[in-house]
C-alpha positions in Angstrom: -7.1 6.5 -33.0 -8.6 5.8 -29.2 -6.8 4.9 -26.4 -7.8 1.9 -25.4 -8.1 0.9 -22.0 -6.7 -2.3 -20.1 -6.5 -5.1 -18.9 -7.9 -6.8 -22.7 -7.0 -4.1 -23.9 -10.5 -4.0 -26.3 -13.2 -2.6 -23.6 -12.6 0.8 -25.4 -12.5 -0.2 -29.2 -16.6 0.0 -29.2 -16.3 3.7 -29.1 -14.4 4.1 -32.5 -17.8 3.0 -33.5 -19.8 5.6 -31.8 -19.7 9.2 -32.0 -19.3 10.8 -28.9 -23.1 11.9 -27.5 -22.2 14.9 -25.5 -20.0 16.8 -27.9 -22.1 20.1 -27.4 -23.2 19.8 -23.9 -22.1 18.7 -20.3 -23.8 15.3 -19.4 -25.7 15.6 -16.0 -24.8 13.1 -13.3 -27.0 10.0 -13.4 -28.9 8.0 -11.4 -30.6 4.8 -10.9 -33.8 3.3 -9.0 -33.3 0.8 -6.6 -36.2 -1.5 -5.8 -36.0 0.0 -2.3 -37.0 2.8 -4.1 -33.8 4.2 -3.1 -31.9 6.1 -6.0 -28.3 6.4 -5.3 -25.4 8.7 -7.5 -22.8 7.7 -9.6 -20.8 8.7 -6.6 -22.3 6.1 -4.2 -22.0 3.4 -6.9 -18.5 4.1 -6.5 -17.7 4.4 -2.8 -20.0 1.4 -2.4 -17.2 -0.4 -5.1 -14.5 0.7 -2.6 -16.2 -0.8 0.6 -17.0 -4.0 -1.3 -13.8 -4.4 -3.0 -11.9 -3.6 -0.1 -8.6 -5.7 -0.4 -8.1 -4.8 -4.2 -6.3 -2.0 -4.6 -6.8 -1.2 -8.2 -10.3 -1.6 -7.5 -10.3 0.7 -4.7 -8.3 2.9 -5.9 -9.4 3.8 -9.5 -12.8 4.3 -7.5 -11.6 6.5 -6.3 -10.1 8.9 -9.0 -13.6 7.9 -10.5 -15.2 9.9 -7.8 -12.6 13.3 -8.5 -12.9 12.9 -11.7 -16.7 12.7 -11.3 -18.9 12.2 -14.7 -20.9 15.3 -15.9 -18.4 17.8 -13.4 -17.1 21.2 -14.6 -14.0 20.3 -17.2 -12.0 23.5 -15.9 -12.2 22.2 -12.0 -9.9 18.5 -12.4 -6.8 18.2 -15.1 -6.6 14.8 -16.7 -3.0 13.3 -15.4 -1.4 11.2 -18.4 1.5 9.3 -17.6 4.6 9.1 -20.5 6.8 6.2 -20.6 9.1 6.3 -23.5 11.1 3.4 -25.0 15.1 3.7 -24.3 15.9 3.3 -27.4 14.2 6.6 -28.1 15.9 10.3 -27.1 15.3 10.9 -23.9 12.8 13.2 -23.2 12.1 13.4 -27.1 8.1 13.1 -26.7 7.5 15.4 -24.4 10.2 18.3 -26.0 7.9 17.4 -29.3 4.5 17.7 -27.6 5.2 20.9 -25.5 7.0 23.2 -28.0 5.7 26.3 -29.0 7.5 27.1 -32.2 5.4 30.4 -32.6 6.4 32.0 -29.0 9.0 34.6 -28.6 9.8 33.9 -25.8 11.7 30.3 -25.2 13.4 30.8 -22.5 11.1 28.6 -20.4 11.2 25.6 -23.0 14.8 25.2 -23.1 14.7 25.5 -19.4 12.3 22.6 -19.4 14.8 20.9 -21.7 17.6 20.9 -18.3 15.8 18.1 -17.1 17.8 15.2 -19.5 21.2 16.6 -17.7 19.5 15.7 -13.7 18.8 12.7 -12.7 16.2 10.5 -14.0 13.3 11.1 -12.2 9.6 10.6 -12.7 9.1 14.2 -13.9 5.6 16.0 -13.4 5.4 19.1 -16.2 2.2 21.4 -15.5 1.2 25.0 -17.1 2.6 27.8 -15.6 5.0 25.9 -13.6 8.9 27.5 -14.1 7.1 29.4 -17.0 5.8 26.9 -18.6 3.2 27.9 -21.1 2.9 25.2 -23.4 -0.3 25.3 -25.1 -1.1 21.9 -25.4 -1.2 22.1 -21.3 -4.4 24.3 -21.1 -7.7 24.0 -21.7 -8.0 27.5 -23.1 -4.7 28.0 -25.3 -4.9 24.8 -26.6 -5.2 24.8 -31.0 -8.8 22.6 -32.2 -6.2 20.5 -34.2 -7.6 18.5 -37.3 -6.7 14.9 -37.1 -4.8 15.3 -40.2 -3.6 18.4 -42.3 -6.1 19.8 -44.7 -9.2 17.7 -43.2 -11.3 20.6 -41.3 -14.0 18.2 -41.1 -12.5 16.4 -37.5 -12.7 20.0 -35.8 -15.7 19.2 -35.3 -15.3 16.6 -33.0 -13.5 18.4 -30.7 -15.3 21.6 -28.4 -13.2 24.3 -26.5 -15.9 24.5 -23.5 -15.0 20.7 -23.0 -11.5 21.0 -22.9 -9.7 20.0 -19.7 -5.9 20.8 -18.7 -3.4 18.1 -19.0 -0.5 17.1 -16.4 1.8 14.4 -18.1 4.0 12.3 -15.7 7.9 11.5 -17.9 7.8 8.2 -16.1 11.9 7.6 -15.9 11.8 4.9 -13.3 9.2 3.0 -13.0 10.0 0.7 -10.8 9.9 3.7 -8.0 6.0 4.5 -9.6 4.6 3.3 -6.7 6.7 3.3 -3.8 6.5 5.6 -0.9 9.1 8.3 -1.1 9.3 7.9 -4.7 11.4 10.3 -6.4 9.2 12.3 -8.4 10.3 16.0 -9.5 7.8 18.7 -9.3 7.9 22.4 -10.6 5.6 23.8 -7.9 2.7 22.7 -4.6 0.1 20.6 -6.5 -3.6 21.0 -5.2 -4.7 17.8 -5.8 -5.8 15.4 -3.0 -4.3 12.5 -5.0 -1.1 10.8 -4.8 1.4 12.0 -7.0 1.5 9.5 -8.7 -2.1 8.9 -9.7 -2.4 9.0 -13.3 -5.6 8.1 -15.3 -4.3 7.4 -18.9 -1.2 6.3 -19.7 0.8 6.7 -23.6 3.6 4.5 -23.9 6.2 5.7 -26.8 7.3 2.4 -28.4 10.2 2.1 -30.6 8.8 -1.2 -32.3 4.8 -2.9 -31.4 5.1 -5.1 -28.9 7.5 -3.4 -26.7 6.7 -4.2 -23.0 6.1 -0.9 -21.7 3.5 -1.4 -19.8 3.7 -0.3 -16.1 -0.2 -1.0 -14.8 -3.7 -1.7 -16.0 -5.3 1.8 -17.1 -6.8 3.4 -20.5 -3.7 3.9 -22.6 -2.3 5.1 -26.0 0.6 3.2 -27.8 2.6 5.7 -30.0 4.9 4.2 -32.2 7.8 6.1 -33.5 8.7 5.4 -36.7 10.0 7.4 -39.4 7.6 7.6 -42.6 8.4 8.0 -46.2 8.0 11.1 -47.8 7.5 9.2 -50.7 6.1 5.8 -52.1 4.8 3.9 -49.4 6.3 1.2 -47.2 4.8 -1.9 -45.6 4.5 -1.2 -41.7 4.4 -3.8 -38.6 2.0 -2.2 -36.4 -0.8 -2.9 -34.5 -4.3 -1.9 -35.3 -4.5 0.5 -32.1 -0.9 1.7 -32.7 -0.9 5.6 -33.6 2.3 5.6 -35.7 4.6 9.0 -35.7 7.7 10.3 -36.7 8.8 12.0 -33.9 12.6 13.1 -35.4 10.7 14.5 -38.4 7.9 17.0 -35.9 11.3 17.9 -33.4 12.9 19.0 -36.7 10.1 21.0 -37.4 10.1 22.8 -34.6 13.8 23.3 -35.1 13.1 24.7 -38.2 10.7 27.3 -37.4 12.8 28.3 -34.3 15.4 29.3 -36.4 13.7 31.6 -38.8 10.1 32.4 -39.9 10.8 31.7 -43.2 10.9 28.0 -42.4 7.5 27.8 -42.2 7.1 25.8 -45.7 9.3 22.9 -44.7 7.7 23.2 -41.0 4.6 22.5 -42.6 5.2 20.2 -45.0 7.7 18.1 -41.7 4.5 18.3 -39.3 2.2 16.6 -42.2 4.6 13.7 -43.0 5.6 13.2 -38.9 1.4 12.7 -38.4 2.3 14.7 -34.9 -1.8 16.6 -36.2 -2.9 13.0 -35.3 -1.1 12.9 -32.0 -2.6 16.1 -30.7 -6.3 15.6 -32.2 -6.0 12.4 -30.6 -5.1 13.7 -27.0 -7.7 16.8 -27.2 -10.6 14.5 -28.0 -9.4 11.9 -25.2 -9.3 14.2 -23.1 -12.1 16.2 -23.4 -15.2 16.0 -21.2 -16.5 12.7 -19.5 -14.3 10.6 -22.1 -11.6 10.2 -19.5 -14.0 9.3 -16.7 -15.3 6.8 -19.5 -12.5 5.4 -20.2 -11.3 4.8 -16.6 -14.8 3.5 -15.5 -14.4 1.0 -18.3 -10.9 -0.1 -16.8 -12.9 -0.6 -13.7 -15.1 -2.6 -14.9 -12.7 -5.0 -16.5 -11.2 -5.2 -13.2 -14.3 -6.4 -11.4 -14.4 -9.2 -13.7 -11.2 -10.3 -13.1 -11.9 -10.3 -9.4 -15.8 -12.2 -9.4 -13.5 -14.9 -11.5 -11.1 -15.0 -9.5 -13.6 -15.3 -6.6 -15.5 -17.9 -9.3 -12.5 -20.0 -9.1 -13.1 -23.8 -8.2 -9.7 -23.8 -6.8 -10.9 -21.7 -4.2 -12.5 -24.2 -1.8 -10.0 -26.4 -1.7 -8.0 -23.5 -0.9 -10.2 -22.8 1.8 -10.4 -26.9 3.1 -6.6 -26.3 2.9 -6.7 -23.3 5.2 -8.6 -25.7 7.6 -6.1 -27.9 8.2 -3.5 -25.1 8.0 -5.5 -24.1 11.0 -6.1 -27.7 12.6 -2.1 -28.3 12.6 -1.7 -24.7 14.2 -3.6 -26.1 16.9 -1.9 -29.1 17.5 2.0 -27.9 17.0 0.9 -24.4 19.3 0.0 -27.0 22.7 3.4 -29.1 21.3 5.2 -25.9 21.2 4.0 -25.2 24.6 4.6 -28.5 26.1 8.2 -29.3 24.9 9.5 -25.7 24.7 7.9 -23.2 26.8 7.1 -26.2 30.2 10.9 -26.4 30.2 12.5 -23.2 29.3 10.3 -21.7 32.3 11.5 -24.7 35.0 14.6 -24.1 34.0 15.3 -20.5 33.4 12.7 -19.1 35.4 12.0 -21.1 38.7 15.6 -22.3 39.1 17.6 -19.5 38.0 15.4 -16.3 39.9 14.4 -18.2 42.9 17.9 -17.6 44.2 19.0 -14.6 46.3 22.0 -13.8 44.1 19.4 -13.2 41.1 16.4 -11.8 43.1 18.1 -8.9 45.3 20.1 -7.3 42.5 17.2 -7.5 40.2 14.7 -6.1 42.7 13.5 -2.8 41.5 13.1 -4.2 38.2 12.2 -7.7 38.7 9.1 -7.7 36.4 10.8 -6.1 33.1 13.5 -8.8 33.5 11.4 -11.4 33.6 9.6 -10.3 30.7 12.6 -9.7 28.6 13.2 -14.0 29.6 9.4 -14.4 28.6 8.9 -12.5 25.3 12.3 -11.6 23.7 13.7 -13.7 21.1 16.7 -14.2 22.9 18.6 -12.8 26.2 22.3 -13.4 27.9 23.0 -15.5 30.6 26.3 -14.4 32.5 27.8 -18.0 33.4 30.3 -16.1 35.0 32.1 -12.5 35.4 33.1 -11.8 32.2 30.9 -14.7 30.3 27.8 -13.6 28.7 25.9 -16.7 27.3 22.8 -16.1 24.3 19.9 -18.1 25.3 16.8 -18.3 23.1 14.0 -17.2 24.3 11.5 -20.3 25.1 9.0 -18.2 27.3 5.9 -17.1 25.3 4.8 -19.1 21.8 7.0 -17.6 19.2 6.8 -19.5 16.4 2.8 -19.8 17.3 2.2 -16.3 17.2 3.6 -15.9 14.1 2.2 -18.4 12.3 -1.5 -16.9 13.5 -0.4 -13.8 12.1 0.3 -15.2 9.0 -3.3 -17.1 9.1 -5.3 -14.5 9.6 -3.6 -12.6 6.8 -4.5 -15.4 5.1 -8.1 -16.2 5.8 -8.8 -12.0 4.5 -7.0 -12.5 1.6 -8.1 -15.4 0.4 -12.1 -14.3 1.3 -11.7 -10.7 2.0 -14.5 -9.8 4.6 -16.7 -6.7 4.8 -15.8 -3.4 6.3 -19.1 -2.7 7.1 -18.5 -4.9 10.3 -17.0 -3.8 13.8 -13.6 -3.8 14.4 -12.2 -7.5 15.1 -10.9 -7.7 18.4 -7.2 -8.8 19.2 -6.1 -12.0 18.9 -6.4 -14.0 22.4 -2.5 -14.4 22.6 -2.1 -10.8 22.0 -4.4 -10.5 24.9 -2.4 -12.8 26.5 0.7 -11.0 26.5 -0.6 -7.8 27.4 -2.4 -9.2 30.7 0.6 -10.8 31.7 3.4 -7.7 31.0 0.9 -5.4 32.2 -0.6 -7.2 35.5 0.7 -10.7 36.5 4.2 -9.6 36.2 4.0 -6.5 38.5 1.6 -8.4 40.9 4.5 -10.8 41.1 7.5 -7.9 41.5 4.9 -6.9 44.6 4.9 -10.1 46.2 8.5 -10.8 45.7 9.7 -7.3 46.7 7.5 -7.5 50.3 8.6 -10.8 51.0 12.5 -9.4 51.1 11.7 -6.4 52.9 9.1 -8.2 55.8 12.4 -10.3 56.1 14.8 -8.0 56.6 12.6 -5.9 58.3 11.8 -9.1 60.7 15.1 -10.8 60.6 17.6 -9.1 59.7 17.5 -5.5 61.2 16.9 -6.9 64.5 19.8 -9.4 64.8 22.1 -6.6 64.0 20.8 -4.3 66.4 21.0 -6.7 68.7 24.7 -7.6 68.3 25.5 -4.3 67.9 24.6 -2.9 71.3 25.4 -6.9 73.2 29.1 -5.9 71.6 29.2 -2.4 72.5 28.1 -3.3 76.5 30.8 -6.3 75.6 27.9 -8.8 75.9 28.9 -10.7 73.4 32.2 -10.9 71.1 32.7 -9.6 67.7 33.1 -13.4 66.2 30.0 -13.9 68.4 28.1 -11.3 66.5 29.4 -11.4 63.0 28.2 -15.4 63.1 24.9 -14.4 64.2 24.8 -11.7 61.8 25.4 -14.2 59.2 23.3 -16.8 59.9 20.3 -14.8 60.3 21.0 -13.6 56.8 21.3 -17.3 55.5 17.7 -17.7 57.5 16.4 -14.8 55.8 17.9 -15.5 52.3 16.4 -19.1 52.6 13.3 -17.8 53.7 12.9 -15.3 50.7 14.4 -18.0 47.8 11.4 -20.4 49.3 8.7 -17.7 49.1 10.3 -16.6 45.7 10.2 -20.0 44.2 6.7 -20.7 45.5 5.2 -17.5 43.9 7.5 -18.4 40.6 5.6 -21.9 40.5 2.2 -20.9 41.1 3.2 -17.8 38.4 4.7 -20.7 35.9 1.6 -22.7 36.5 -1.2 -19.9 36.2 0.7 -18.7 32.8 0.5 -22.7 31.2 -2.6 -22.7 31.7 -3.5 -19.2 30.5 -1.5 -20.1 27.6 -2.9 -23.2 26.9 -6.8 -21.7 27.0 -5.4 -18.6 24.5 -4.6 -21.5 21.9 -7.8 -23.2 22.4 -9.3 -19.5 22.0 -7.2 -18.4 19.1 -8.0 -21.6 17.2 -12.1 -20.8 18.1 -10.8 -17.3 16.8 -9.1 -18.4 13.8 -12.3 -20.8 12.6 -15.0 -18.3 13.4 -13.2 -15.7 11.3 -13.2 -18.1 8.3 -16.3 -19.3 8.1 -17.8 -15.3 9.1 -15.5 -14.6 5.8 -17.3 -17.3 4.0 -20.5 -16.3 5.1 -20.3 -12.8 4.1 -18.6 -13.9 0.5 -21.2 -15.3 -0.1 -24.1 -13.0 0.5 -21.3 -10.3 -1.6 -21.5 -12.4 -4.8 -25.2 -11.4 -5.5 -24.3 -7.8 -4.6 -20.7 -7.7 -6.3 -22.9 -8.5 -9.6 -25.2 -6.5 -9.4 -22.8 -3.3 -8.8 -21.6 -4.8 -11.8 -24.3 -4.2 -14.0 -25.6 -1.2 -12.2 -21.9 0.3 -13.5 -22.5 -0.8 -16.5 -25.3 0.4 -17.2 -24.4 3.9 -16.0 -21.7 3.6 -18.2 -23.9 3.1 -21.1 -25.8 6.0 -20.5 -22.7 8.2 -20.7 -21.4 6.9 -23.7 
């Protein structure tokens, strides 16, 4: 039994044909020659799968395990991380209670420990050696029994080598629907070391109750178990899968019960382990595991990814996808300058100019006339007070709204549908970002300045000098209080009038400059929008050559390890 990798779930079934060719010694990393006469590492293969796969996040990110794993490293330096999801219709916890037992140690305290875990809450459960005392054998690299395959066959011992051993983490996979979420609840017995997330696995088992059972929770090298209890006797017709490994796990946990209980169990232990098959189980896992066969089997997996992608990318459908996207990009255009002429031309005459040209609005809001203004520009929607206690919603017809977020959605578009290189600079923001920024961050206090001289000079020129003036013609009982009080007031409707006309002017020739700013940002962000595709295009095309020839430069570095 192999596992057998994903997403065709046959990439790994040539290997059942082949004997393993570095059961005695460590492969050494290979490498190839480049025309260029360059010869880059396994290693650079990968990260150079990463850059070019860069929107693909299986792609990217089994790459990357490949490079921790690393083919021809030390076995002792990275454990393999299986991941355990187990039918429901299956005791809970069942697999790993069978796999993990240690019949023959005195000491159990820190197995039926382990056990508490069914009575918490189900979460994704990590179980590593020597964490809470656990010192499961099959966990280590150096306690772990060379297992035959079956009982009484010595000859499969020697397909399995202590000095290629690695440790094992498995991952009781509860929920996983939370697998890959940030914040997932995963429970951990104590600080990993590992740099990877988790929950990063690279082989996954799935305990199945009956074949076929969709278990299945992502495309990696797995092993389908199938519990089902076996005859003791006679023989029985059984509906399984070629690639199913077919247990009795009620029959091994009984064993183990046994042989808890007394030492004198050890007959029926015996005779339970060789009719459950659990020998084949473990055999199984210790030769999977061993060595490069994980990095093997996970580079395979890669591989069948990358072809899904370059046919994907092969697609027909994809150009008119991409004419599509042209005229998704065309209409942006046209409804952006609609947008601006029947929503934004309008909302600014008649929010803007007419409402803070006037005195009433402009000297309360005069230390902070620029951050109310933008709130009228770029919030989705502000109050109006109508009167004292009346508070009107307005929406927000200041800035392009609906424009600027259907550019967002574009260019999220145009990357994913022809991702581009990261080789390239950092893209620049999109003009009506720009736009925004310039105008919050410059025109608006440029126009507070103007606005807040205009009522000081003023008062400073109108104002303070009519009331000085009445004030001391009153007090030498030059003129009349009435007198003074009316000249008092009309200097301030002078003033007030002088300020709402100077207000209103800058408000216009702001209104105006910011149309036509706007305006040239749509014309830009449609140059931006185009040039972005068809640089996309450009560089998908000059990747296909290169994205198949990492292709076969993987493959064949994977045929020299198998």
């Amino acid at each position: 039994m192999y596992l057998k990798g994903s997403p065709s779930g046959a990439f790994v079934r040539q290997l059942a044909n082949c004997r393993w060719k570095s059961a005695f010694t460590l492969p050494q990393r290979r490498t190839y020659t480049e025309s260029s006469g360059k010869t880059p590492s396994l290693d650079d293969l990968l990260e150079r799968t990463k850059a070019i796969f860069p929107t693909n996040r299986i792609i990217t990110k089994k790459a990357r395990q490949l490079v921790e794993l690393g083919a021809g490293s030390r076995p002792d330096l990275l454990p393999i991380k299986i991941g355990v999801v187990q039918s429901p219709s299956i005791t809970p916890g069942l697999f790993l209670d069978v796999l993990l037992c240690d019949p023959l140690d005195p000491d159990q305290s820190w197995f039926e420990q382990l056990r508490q875990r069914r009575t918490t809450k189900k979460d994704n459960f990590w179980v590593r050696y020597g964490e809470n005392g656990v010192k499961s054998p099959i966990l280590s690299r150096d306690l772990r029994v060379i297992q035959n395959e079956t009982v009484g066959d010595n000859s499969s011992k020697n397909e399995l080598h202590r000095e290629l051993f690695r440790n094992i983490e498995f991952l009781e996979i509860n929920q996983p629907d939370l697998l890959h979420q940030s914040g997932s609840q995963v429970s951990e017995t104590t600080s990993t070391v590992q740099n990877s997330v988790p929950t990063d696995c690279h082989l996954y088992i799935y305990v199945k109750s009956r074949p076929g059972e969709p278990l299945e929770v992502g495309d990696y090298p797995s092993l389908t178990v199938l519990n089902t209890s076996i005859q003791e006797h006679g023989a029985s017709f059984q509906s399984q899968t070629h690639d199913d490994l077919v247990v009795d796990l009620e029959k091994a946990n009984l064993a183990n019960k046994l042989l808890l209980e007394s030492p004198n169990n050890v007959s029926k232990y015996l005779e339970l382990v060789k009719n459950s098959r659990i020998t084949s189980l473990l055999f199984t896992l210790s030769r999977e595991t061993s060595g490069d066969k994980p990095f093997v089997l996970l580079l395979q997996s890669l591989l069948s990814d990358i072809d899904q992608q370059l046919k994907f990318e092969q697609k027909p459908d994809i150009v008119r996808e991409v004419d599509s996207l042209k005229k998704e990009i065309d209409s942006w255009a046209q409804l952006s300058h609609f947008e601006l002429q029947s929503k934004i031309a309008p909302y600014l005459n008649d929010v803007l100019i007419q409402r803070f040209s006037k005195v009433a609005q402009i000297v309360p809001n005069i230390d902070d006339f620029d951050l109310v203004l933008s709130k009228y520009l770029f919030d989705d929607e502000t109050y109006i007070q109508k009167s004292m206690f009346n508070f009107t919603p307005v929406k927000c017809h200041g800035s392009l709204l609906e424009s600027t977020a259907k550019l967002n959605y574009l260019e999220g578009k145009v990357d994913l549908l022809l991702p581009p290189s990261t080789q390239e600079p950092e893209p620049l923001a999109s003009p009506l970002s720009i736009l925004k920024h310039k105008v919050i961050n410059s025109d608006l206090p440029a126009l507070q300045n103007q606005v807040s001289r205009t009522v000081l000079h003023n008062l400073a020129a109108i104002n303070l000098p009519v009331f000085a003036v009445c004030s001391v013609g009153h007090v030498i009982d030059y003129i009349s209080v009435d007198t003074a009080v009316a000249i008092v007031v009309f200097s301030f409707a002078i003033s007030s009038n002088n300020i709402s006309k100077a207000v209103y002017r800058y408000l216009a020739e702001f209104k105006n400059r910011y149309l036509d700013n706007t305006r040239t940002s749509i014309d830009r962000s449609f140059e931006h929008l185009r040039q972005r595709l068809e640089r996309n295009l450009e560089e998908n095309g000059l990747n296909k050559e290169e994205k198949q020839r990492l292709r076969q430069q993987l493959t064949n570095e994977l045929s020299k390890l198998t």
